[in-house]
C-alpha positions in Angstrom: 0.0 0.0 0.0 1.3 3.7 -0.6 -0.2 7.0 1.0 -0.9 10.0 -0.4 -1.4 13.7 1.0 -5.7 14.9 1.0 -7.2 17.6 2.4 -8.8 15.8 5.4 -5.8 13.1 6.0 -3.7 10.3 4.6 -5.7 7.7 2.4 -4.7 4.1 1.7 -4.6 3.4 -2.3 -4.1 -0.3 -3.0 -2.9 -1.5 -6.4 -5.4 -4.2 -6.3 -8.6 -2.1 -5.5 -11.4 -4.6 -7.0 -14.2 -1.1 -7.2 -12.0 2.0 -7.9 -13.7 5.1 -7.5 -15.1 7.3 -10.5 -13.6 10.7 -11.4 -17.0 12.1 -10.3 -16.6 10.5 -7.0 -13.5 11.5 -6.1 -13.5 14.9 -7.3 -16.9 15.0 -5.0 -15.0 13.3 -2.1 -12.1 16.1 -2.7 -14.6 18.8 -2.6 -16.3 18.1 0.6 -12.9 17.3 2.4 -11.8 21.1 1.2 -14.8 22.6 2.5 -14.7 20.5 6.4 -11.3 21.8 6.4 -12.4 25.4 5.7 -14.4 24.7 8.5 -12.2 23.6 11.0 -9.7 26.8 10.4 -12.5 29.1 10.8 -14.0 27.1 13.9 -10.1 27.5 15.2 -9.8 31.0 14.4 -13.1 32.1 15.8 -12.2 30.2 18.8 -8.7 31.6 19.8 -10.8 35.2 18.7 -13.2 34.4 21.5 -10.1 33.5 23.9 -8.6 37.5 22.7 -12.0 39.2 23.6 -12.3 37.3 27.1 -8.9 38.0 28.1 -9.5 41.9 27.0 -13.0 41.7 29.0 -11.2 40.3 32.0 -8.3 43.0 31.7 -11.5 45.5 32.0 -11.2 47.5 28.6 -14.8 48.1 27.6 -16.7 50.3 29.4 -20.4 48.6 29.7 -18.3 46.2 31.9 -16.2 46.5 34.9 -15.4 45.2 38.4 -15.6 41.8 39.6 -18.7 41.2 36.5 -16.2 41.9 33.9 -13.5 38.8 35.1 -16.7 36.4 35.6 -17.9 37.0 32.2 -14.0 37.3 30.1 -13.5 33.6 32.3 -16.6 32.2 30.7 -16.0 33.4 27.4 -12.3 32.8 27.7 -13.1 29.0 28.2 -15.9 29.4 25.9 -13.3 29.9 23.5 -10.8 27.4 24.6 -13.5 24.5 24.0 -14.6 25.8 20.3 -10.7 25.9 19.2 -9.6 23.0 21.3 -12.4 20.4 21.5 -14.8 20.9 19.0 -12.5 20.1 16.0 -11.4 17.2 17.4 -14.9 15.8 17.6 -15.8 16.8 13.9 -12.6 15.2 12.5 -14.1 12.2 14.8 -18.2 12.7 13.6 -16.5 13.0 9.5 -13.8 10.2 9.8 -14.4 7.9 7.0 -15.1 4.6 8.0 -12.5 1.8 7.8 -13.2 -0.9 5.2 
């Protein structure tokens, strides 16, 4: 078996496949691994961006928010953000795996 490099991760081609896939299939298959990876960078980004506006909530620089409110609420969203860039990708590359034949 060799390897080659896809969007989404390493897929197994064997020499002997008995039901290779059509042009039409694979350029599908190509297309939707493009677009869950656009997804996963911009659930990332938008996550450490949450994790930048807690810390500047908890480090008190807006006005409608101050005082001991103002590190409850950057904490939450600070975390907030940790899970969406930390844990939630893992668990879509998980839910979009393909299955093994």
């Amino acid at each position: 078996m060799r390897w080659r490099w896809t969007w989404s991760s390493f897929v197994a081609i064997s020499p002997a496949m008995t039901n290779p896939e059509s042009d039409n299939e694979a350029k599908a298959r190509e297309a939707a691994a493009r677009q869950r990876y656009f997804a996963l960078t911009l659930i990332r980004l938008t996550g450490v961006a949450l994790v930048m506006f807690g810390f500047l909530i908890i480090r008190q620089r807006f006005g409608w928010v101050q005082g001991n409110n103002a590190k409850i609420m950057g904490t939450i969203i600070a975390f907030v953000g940790l899970f969406q860039a930390l844990i939630v990708p893992r668990a879509l590359i998980r839910a979009w795996r393909t299955p093994p034949q």
